[in-house]
Steps between C-alpha positions, in 0.01 A plus 500: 500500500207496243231751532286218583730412814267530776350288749331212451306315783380175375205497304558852398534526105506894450628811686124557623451143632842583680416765647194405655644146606765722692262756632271217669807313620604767680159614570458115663823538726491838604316479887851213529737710292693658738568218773582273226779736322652535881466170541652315192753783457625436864431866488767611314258655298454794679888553468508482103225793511683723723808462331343548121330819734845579578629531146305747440507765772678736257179550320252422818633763724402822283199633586377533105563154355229261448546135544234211379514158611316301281402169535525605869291205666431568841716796490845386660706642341313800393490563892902476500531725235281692734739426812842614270303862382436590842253754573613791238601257242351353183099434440480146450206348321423085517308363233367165436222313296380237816230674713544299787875521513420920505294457770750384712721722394310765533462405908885429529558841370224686717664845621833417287466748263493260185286535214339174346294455141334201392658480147645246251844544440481476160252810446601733766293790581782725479636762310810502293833617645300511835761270739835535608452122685361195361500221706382118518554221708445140413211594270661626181534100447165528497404708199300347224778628299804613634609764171184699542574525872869623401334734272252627723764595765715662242202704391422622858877571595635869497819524331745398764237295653617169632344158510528208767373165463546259777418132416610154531789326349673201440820437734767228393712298623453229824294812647250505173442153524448497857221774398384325247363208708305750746398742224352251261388229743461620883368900481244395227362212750519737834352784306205286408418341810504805693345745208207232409570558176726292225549711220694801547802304745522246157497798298800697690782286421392478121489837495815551635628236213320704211649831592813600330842449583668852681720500191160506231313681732790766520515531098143536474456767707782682295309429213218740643738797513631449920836544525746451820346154448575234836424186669587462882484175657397466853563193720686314294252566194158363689387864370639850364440804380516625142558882413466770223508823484316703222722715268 
C-alpha cells in the first residue's frame, strides 16, 4: 500500500478532490442511507456491527476508556458500541466529515449517551494517547489516503489501545462469484433507483476493488507500529474485521 493508496471516486485526481467527491456522495445519500444498507445487506448489517461491538467489550465495559468511531456515518455502530458499554461503561465519541449523515445520527442517538464531532478522519481533533478504542465501519475504505488514516489512529491510541476496522471484502469460491454478480451489477442498480442518485452505488464496488487485500492491509498496519495484528472474516468473507493493538 503506497502512501498515495486512498480513494479515488472517478474524476478525482488528488487526495482533496477525493475527499470532497466522498463527502458529497455521502452527503447526497444520507436522508436514504440507512434503509438502503438494511435493505441491500438483507440486514445482516446490523449483525456485523454488533459482533465487531462484541469484540471489544473488554475495553467498552470500564467506566474510564474512551472509544471513537470515526467515519461513523449515521452512527450505527457507534450506537452498538454504545449498547456493549452499558450505562457505566466507556465514553464513546462518533466522528465524521458528512454533515448530513451527523444529523441523522445525531437524532438516532438522541438520549443514548453518545458523543458525535463533525471531523475528518484524517485531522482529528484529538489529542495524542487520548483513546483506548478506535473504531470504523465501512468508511476507512473511504479515506483519501488510507496510511495517514493508519497513522492518525496510531497517534490517538493509548498504549494498549486497540483498533477495529470493519469493512468489506472479497469472498471466493462459487459463493464469491455468486456475490460478485449482485455486488457489481444488481446493488449498484437498486441503490440508484431508489437513492436518485448514480454515483456513490457505482463507486461502492470499485471501492471495495481498490482496497487492499486482508493480507496487505494486515502488513501495513504493522508497518505503523500495531501489533497483535488480525483479519476476521465474517459470512463467508462478504465483510470482516481487522485488529491491532498499540504496543
Amino acid at each position: 500500500m503506497s502512501a498515495r493508496m486512498g480513494a479515488a471516486p472517478e474524476g478525482a485526481h488528488d487526495e482533496r478532490a477525493a475527499a470532497a467527491a466522498v463527502r458529497q456522495m455521502f452527503s447526497d445519500i444520507a436522508p436514504r442511507y440507512d434503509f438502503l444498507n438494511h435493505l441491500l445487506s438483507f440486514n445482516i448489517d446490523r449483525l456485523w456491527w454488533r459482533r465487531t461491538a462484541r469484540t471489544f467489550a473488554h475495553i467498552l465495559r470500564r467506566s474510564n476508556a474512551r472509544a471513537l468511531d470515526i467515519c461513523c456515518g449515521t452512527g450505527d455502530l457507534a450506537l452498538a458500541l454504545r449498547r456493549v458499554a452499558g450505562e457505566d461503561g466507556a465514553t464513546v465519541v462518533g466522528a465524521d466529515f458528512a454533515h448530513p449523515m451527523l444529523v441523522r445520527a445525531v437524532k438516532k442517538s438522541e438520549g443514548k449517551r453518545v458523543m458525535l464531532v463533525e471531523a475528518d478522519a484524517l485531522r482529528l481533533p484529538v489529542g495524542d494517547q487520548s483513546c483506548d478504542l478506535v473504531t470504523s465501519a465501512f468508511g476507512f475504505r473511504n479515506l483519501a489516503n488510507y496510511e495517514k488514516g493508519l497513522q492518525e489512529i496510531y497517534r490517538v491510541l493509548r498504549a494498549g489501545g486497540e483498533v477495529g476496522i470493519l469493512d468489506f471484502g472479497e469472498p471466493g469460491g462459487a459463493m464469491g462469484k455468486l456475490y460478485r454478480v449482485y455486488f457489481k451489477h444488481v446493488l449498484p442498480r437498486v441503490g440508484t433507483l431508489i437513492s436518485g442518485v448514480k454515483g456513490p452505488y457505482a463507486y461502492l464496488p470499485a471501492s471495495v476493488e481498490r482496497f487492499p487485500a486482508p493480507e496487505v492491509m494486515v502488513e501495513q498496519m504493522r508497518s505503523k507500529g500495531l501489533v497483535d495484528v488480525s483479519w476476521s472474516a465474517y459470512t463467508c468473507g462478504i465483510a470482516g474485521v481487522y485488529r491491532g493493538r498499540k504496543s
